[in-house]
C-alpha positions in Angstrom: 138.0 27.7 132.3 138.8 27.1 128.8 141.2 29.0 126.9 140.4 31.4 124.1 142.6 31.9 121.2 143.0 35.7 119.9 141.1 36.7 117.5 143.6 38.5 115.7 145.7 35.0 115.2 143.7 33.3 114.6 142.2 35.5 111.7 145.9 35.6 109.9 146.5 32.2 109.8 143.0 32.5 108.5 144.2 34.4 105.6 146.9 32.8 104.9 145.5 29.2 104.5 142.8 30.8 102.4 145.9 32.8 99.9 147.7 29.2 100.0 144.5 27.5 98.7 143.4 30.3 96.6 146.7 30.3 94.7 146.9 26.7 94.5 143.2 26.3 93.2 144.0 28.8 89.9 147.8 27.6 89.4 146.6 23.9 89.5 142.7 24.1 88.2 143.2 27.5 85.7 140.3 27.8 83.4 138.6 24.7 83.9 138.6 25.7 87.4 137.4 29.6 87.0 134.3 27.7 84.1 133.5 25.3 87.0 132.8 28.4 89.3 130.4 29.7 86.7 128.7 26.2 85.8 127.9 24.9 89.3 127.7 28.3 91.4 124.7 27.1 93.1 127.3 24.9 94.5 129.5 27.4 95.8 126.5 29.0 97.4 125.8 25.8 99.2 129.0 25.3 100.3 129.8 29.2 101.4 127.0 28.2 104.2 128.1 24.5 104.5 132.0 25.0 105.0 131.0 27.6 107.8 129.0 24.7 109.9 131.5 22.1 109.3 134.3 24.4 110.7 131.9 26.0 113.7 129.8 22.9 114.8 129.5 19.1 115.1 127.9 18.6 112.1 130.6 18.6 109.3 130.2 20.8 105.8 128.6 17.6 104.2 125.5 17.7 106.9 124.7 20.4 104.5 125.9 19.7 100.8 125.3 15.5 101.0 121.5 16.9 101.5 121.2 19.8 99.6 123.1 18.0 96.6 120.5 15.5 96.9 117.4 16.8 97.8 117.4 20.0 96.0 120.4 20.1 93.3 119.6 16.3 92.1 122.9 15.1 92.5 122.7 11.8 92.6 123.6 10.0 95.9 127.1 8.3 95.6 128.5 11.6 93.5 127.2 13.7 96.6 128.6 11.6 98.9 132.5 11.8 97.5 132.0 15.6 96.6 131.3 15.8 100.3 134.6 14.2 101.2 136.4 15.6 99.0 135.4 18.9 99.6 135.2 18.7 103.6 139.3 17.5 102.9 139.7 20.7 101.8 137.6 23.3 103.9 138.0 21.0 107.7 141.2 20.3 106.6 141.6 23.9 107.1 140.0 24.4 110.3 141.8 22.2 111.5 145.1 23.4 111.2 143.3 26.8 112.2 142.6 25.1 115.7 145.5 22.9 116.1 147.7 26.2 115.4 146.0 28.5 117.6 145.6 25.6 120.2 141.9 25.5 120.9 141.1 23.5 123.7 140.6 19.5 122.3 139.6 16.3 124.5 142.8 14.8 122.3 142.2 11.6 124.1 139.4 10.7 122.7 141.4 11.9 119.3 143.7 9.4 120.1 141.1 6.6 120.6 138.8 7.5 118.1 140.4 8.3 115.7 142.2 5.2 114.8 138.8 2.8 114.5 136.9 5.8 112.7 139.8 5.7 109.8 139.3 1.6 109.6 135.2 2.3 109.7 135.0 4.6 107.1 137.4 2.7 104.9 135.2 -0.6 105.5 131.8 1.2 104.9 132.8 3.7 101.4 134.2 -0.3 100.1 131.7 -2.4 101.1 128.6 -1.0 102.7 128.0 2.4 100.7 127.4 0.3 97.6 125.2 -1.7 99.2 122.4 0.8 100.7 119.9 2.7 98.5 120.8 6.6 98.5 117.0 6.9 100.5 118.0 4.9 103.3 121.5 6.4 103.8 119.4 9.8 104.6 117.0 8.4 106.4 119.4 6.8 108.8 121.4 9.7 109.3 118.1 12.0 109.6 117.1 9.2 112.4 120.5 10.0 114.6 120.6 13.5 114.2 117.2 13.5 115.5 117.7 11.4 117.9 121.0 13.1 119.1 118.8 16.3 119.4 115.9 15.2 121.4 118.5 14.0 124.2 120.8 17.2 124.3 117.6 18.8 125.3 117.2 16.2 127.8 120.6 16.3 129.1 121.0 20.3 129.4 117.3 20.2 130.8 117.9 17.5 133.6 122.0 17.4 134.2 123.2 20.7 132.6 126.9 20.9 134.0 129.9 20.1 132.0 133.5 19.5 132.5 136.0 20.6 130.3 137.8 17.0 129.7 137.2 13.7 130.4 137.4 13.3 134.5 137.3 9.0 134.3 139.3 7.6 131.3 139.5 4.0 132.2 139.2 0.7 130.1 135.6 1.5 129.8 136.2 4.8 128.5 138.6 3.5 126.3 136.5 1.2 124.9 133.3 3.6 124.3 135.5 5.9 122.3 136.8 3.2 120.0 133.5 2.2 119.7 132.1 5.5 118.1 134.8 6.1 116.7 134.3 2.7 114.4 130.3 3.2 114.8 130.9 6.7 113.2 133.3 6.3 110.7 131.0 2.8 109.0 128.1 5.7 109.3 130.6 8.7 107.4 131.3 5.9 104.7 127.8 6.0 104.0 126.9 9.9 104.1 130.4 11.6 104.5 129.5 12.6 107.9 128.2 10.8 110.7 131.7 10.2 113.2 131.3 13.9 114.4 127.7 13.4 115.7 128.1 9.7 117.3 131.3 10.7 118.7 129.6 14.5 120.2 126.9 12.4 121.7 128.9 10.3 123.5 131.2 13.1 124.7 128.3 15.6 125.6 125.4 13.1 126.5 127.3 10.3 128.0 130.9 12.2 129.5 129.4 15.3 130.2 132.3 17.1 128.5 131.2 20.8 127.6 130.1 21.4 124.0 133.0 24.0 123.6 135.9 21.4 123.8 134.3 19.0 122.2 133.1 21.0 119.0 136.4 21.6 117.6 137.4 17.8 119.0 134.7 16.8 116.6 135.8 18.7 113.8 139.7 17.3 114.2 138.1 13.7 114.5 135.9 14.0 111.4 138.7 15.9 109.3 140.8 12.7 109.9 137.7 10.5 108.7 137.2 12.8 105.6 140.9 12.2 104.8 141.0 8.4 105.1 137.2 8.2 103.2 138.7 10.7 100.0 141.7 8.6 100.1 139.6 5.8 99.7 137.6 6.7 96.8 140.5 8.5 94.6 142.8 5.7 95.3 140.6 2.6 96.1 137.9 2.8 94.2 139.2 5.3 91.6 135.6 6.8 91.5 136.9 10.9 91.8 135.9 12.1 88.0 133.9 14.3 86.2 131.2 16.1 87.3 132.6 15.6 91.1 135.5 17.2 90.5 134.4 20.0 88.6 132.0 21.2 91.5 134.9 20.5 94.0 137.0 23.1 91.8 133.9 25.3 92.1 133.9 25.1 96.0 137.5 24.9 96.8 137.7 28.8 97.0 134.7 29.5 99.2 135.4 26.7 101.7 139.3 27.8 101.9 137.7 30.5 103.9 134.1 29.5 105.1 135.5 26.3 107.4 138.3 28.1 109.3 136.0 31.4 109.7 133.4 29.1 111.3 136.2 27.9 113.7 137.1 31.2 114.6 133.6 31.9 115.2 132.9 28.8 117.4 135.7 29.8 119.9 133.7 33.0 120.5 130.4 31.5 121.3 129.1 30.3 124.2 127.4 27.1 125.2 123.9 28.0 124.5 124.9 29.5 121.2 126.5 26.3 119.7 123.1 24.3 121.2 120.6 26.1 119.6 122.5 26.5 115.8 122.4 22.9 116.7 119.1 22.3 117.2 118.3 24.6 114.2 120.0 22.4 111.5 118.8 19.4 113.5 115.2 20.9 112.4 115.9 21.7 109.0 117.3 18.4 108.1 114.4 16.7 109.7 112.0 19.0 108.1 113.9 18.7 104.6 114.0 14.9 105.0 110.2 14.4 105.7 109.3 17.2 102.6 111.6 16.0 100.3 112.9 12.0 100.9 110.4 9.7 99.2 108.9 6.9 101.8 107.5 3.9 101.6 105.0 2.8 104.6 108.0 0.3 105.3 110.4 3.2 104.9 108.8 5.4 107.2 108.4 2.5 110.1 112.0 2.0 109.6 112.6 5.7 110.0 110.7 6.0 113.1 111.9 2.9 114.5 115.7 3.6 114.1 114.8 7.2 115.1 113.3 5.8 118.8 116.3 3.2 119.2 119.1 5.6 118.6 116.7 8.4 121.3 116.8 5.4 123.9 120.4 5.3 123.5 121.1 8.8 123.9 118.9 9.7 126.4 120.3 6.7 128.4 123.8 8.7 128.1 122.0 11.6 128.8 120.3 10.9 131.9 123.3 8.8 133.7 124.5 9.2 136.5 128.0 7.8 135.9 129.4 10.5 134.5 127.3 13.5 136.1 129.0 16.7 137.1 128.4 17.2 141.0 126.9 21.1 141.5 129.7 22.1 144.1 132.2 21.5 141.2 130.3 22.9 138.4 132.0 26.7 138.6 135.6 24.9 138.3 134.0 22.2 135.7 131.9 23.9 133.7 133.1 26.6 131.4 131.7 30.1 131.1 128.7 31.2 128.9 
């Protein structure tokens, strides 16, 4: 069974990364940071919700700013997309060190091997591909995945429900899947900040079979290191990390200091089921929010259904495989509670 940190640890190295930030954001911002706080609250709000999912789910804080930057604050695309990174550097940077110090369970093999080629996609993509795509078609795609990635979790806990807690086969095949999403979900996080925590949770819960508590916080590790490399990128690459951006990072800095590690805290308390369903919930909202509010061409909109029923045939291959399948008469030592 896995291991669950202490609360009460956990909660004080909480509030200490949230003082260090805190202090850090007035000493280094000062006025122009307390005026960006009052100009571009609404992005505060946004992110007081968003820093919670990208700490407590597989999602990352930009699943919900890149959209509701776009969709509802008219931020145009490529601004959205580095205040996502640049932000998430801040607030999963956080949650990070929040799991790594209070040692929540992690599948660090697929760290190890995922990591690496996600750092080289997302480089790659923010260089060469972001520029390339239209901001519609950036959403679109990632609303196709996450979609797709939902339909066959329901699959998978509907037809082969038992987990493990870690990888049970790590072979060269293995090996070579993780590296694979890892560079798959890093080119896709250089377009839309996030994208290597869903590609690399579907092939961990759908394909290993690896229980959605150990591999929520491996997500958010694996997508912190993306964030990293892909800010990197942009404030010393491209040089693009100015104005507006960084005035509505100032005004989010505070909230997420605290919102990402809290929703860490609050992942290591829930049980399976739990993290599913807020899963399937934002799943809904972005596909709802996507079809309401992303214009669509008739080509568009055969692209979108197209890419979302080749990434579904992918998934629910992982889903219904039996390479990887939990046996029942090991599921009690396997699978953990709740």
């Amino acid at each position: 069974m896995a291991h669950r940190p202490a609360v009460g640890r956990m909660a004080r190295t909480n509030l200490a990364l949230a003082l260090v930030v805190f202090v850090g954001w007035l000493v280094l911002g000062g006025d122009r940071a307390v005026q960006a706080v009052v100009v571009h609250w609404p992005v505060s709000l946004t992110m007081a919700l968003g820093s919670m999912v990208g700490g407590g789910t597989s999602e990352g804080g930009g699943a919900v700013g890149f959209p509701v930057l776009t969709k509802v604050l008219a931020v145009p695309a490529d601004q959205a997309r580095l205040f996502s990174f640049a932000i998430q550097s801040v607030g999963m940077g956080a949650a990070t060190i929040t799991i790594v110090r209070n040692r929540v369970p992690l599948e660090w093999r697929a760290i190890r091997y995922g990591a690496p080629p996600a750092a080289l996609g997302v480089a790659v993509s923010s260089l060469v591909l972001a520029p390339l795509l239209p901001a519609p078609t950036v959403r679109l795609l990632f609303t196709a995945v996450l979609v797709s990635m939902g339909l066959a979790l329901w699959i998978s806990r509907r037809f082969a429900p038992n987990r493990r807690d870690a990888l049970d086969i790590l072979g060269p095949r293995e090996r070579a899947i993780l590296v694979g999403a890892g560079l798959v979900g890093g080119a896709l996080s250089g377009l839309a900040a996030v994208g290597e925590n869903t590609v690399m949770f579907a092939v961990l819960v759908l394909g290993f079979r690896v229980c959605e508590r150990t591999v929520t916080p491996t997500t958010v590790v694996l997508l912190t290191i993306v964030t990293w490399t892909g800010f990197a990128t942009h404030a010393l690459v491209i040089g693009d990390f100015t104005g507006p951006v960084v005035d509505m990072w100032l005004a989010a800095v505070p909230v997420v200091a605290v919102g990402a590690p809290l929703g860490a805290l609050l992942m290591t308390r829930m049980s399976r089921t739990a993290i599913v369903w807020i899963l399937y919930v934002l799943i809904s909202i972005e596909f709802a929010s996507t079809l309401l509010l992303v214009p669509m061409s008739s080509g568009a909109a055969v692209l979108f259904a197209l890419a979302i029923l080749g990434s579904s045939a992918v998934c629910v291959r992982m889903a219904t495989s039996a390479r990887y399948r939990v046996p029942a008469d090991r599921m009690e030592v396997l699978a953990p509670a709740g």
